[in-house]
C-alpha positions in Angstrom: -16.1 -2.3 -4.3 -16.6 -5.3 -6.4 -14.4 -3.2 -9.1 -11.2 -3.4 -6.3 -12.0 -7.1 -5.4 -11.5 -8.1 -9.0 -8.4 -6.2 -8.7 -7.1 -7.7 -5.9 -7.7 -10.8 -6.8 -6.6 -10.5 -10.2 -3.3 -8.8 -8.6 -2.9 -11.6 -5.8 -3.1 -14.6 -8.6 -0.8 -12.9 -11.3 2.0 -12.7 -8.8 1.2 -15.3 -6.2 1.3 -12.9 -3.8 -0.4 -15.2 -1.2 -0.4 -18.8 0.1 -3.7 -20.6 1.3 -3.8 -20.3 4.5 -1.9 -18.0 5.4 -1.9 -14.8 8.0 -1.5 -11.8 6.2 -0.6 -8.3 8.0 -2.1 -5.6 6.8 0.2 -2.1 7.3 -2.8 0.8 8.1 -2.1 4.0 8.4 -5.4 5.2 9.3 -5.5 6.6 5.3 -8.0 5.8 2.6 -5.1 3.7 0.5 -4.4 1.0 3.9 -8.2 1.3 5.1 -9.5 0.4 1.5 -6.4 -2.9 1.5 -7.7 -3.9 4.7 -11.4 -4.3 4.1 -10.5 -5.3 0.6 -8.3 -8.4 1.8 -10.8 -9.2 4.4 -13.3 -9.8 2.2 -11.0 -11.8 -0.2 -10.2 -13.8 2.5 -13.9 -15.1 2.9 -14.1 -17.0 -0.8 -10.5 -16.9 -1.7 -9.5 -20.7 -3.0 -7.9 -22.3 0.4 -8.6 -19.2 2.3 -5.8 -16.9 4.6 -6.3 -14.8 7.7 -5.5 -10.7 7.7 -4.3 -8.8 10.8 -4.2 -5.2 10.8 -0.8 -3.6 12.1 -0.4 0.6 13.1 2.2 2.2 13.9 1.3 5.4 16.1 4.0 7.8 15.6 2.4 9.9 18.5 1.5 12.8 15.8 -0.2 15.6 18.2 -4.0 15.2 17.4 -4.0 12.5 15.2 -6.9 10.2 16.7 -6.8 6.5 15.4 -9.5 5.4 18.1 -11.8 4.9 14.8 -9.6 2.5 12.7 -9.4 0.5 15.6 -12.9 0.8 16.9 -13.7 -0.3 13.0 -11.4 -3.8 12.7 -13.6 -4.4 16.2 -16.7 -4.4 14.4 -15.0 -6.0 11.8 -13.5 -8.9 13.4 -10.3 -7.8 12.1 -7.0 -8.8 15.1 -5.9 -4.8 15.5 -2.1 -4.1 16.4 -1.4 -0.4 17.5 2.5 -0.2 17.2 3.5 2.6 20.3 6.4 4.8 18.9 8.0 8.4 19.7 8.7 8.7 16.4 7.3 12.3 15.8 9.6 13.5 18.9 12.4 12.0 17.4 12.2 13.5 13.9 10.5 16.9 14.4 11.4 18.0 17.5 14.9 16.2 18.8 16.6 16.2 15.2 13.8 18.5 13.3 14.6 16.5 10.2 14.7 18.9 6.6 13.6 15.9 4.8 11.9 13.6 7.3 10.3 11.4 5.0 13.0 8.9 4.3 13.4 8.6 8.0 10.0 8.0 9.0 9.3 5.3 5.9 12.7 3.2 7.1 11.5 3.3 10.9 8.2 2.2 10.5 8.6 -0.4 7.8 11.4 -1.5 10.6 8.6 -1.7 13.8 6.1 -2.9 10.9 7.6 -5.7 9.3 9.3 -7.1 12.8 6.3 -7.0 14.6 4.2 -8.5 12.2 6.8 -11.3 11.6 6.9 -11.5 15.6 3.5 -12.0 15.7 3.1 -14.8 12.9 2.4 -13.2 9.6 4.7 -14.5 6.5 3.2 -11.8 4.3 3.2 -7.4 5.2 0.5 -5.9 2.6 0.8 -2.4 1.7 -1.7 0.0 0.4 -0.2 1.4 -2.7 -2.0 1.7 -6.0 -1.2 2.3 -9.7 -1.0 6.2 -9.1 1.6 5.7 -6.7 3.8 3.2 -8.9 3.5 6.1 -11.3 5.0 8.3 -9.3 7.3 6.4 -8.0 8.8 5.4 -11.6 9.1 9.2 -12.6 10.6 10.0 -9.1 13.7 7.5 -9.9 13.6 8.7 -13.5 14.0 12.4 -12.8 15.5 12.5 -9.4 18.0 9.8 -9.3 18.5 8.8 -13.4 17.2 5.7 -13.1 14.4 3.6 -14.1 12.7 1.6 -11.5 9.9 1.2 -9.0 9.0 -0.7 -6.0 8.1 -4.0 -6.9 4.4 -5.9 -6.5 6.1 -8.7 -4.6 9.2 -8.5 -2.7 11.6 -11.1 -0.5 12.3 -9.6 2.6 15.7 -12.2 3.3 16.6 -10.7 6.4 13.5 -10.7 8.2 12.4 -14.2 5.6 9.3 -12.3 5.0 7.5 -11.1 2.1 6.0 -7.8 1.4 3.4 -7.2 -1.2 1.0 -4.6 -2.5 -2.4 -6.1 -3.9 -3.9 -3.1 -4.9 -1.3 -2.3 -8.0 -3.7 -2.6 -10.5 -5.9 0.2 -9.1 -6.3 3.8 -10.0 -7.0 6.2 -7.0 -9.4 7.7 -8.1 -11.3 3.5 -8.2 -9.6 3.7 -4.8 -11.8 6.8 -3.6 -14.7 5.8 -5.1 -14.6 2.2 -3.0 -13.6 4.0 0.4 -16.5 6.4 0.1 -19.4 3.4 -1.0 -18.4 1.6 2.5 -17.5 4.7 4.4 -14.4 3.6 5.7 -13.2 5.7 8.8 -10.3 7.2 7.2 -8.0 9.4 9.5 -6.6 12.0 8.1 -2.9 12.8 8.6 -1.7 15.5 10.9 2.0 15.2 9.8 3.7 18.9 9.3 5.4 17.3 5.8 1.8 15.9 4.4 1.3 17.6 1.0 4.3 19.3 1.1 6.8 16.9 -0.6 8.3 15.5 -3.7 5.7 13.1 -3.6 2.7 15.5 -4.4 4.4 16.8 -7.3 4.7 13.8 -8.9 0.7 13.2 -8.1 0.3 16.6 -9.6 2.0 15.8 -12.9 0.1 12.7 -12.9 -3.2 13.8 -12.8 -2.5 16.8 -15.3 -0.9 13.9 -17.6 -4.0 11.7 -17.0 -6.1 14.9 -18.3 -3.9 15.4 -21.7 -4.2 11.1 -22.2 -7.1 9.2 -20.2 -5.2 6.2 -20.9 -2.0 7.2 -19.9 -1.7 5.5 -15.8 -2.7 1.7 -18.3 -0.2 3.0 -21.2 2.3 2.9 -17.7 0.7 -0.3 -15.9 1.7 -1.9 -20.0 5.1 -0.3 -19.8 5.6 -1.8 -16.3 4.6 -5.3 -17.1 5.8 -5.7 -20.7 9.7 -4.3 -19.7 9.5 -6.7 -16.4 10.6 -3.8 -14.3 11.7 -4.8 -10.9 9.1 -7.7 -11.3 6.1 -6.2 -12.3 5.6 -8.9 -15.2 2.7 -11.1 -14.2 3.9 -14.1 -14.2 3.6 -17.2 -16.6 -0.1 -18.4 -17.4 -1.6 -15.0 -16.6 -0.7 -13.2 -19.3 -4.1 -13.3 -20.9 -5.7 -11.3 -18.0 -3.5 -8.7 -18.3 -5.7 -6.4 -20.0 -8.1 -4.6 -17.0 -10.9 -3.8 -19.1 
């Protein structure tokens, strides 16, 4: 865990991804990725220079036997403000339209009841799980599925809702993820959706990981290429460069 902190940190001061005191909203899931943010920022919060508050925000898409009583029952013990989001959103896009490719649907409806409820309810910052093995993927999905290079970006500027959305935990691997999530045993829910492990997505993780077998270094060779091309903003920015290297 004190691996991720130093990551966090290191992530939130290279892009100035957070003002002091400000109220942070934390996007959970109920997965190890959001769980692992969550307790991560909350603990930043404590010594962080000026300090800022972190709320944690679900959206329940009313998946049939998907309990998030435990996430909840956690940011309790915690002290952690907990949000459940109510939705019908399962309903809607497996039984009324039984979407082929429901992914794209789901992600744009709950970042929509995410990021409006969170700005609703005070925050100026949406944080979002995602690590350096999902950058990964996501670069190679716009390279070979759309021709493109890009990625999402560690800081970006919502204008029309005049709110930012960042992801602190760039710098870190999954597998640095798991390893944290298990040490605190974080009550990680896992996901009843009928498309989970079954999407482009995976195969992308699945190249990753046999790539990561050939060439140990190749997810930093990637973090490198990211920062040094300045790809959708993933150059840290000015003063910073000399922490760039992770280890």
């Amino acid at each position: 865990m004190q691996k991720i902190l130093s990551l966090l940190r290191r992530c939130v001061e290279d892009y100035q991804m957070i003002a002091p005191g400000e109220r942070v909203g934390v996007g959970v899931s109920g997965g190890k990725d959001s769980l692992l943010l969550l307790a991560g920022l909350a603990r930043l919060a404590r010594f962080y220079p000026g300090g800022f508050s972190v709320e944690a925000f679900t959206v329940d898409m009313g998946i049939p036997g998907m309990d998030l009583s435990p996430v909840a029952d956690w940011c309790r013990r915690e002290g952690i403000p907990f949000h459940r989001i109510p939705t019908q959103m399962y309903h809607v896009i497996f039984e009324t339209r039984q979407e082929k490719n429901p992914c794209a649907l789901c992600a744009k409806m709950r970042r929509g009841l995410l990021h409006n409820t969170a700005k609703e309810l005070g925050c100026s910052r949406v944080a979002l799980g995602h690590h350096l093995d999902d950058a990964v993927e996501t670069f190679y999905m716009n390279l070979w599925g759309e021709g493109r290079l890009g990625c999402f970006s560690p800081v970006t500027w919502l204008s029309r809702k005049e709110l930012y959305l960042i992801r602190p935990m760039v710098l870190a691997t999954e597998a640095e993820v798991r390893r944290a999530v298990r040490e605190l045993d974080l009550p990680v829910v896992k996901s009843a959706c009928p498309a989970d492990g079954a999407t482009r997505r995976q195969e992308m993780k699945d190249y990753v990981v046999a790539m990561a077998k050939k060439d140990p270094a190749f997810r930093q060779k990637m973090l490198g290429a990211l920062q040094n091309a300045g790809l959708d903003g993933w150059a840290p920015l000015p003063g910073t460069e000399g922490r760039r290297a992770r280890r």
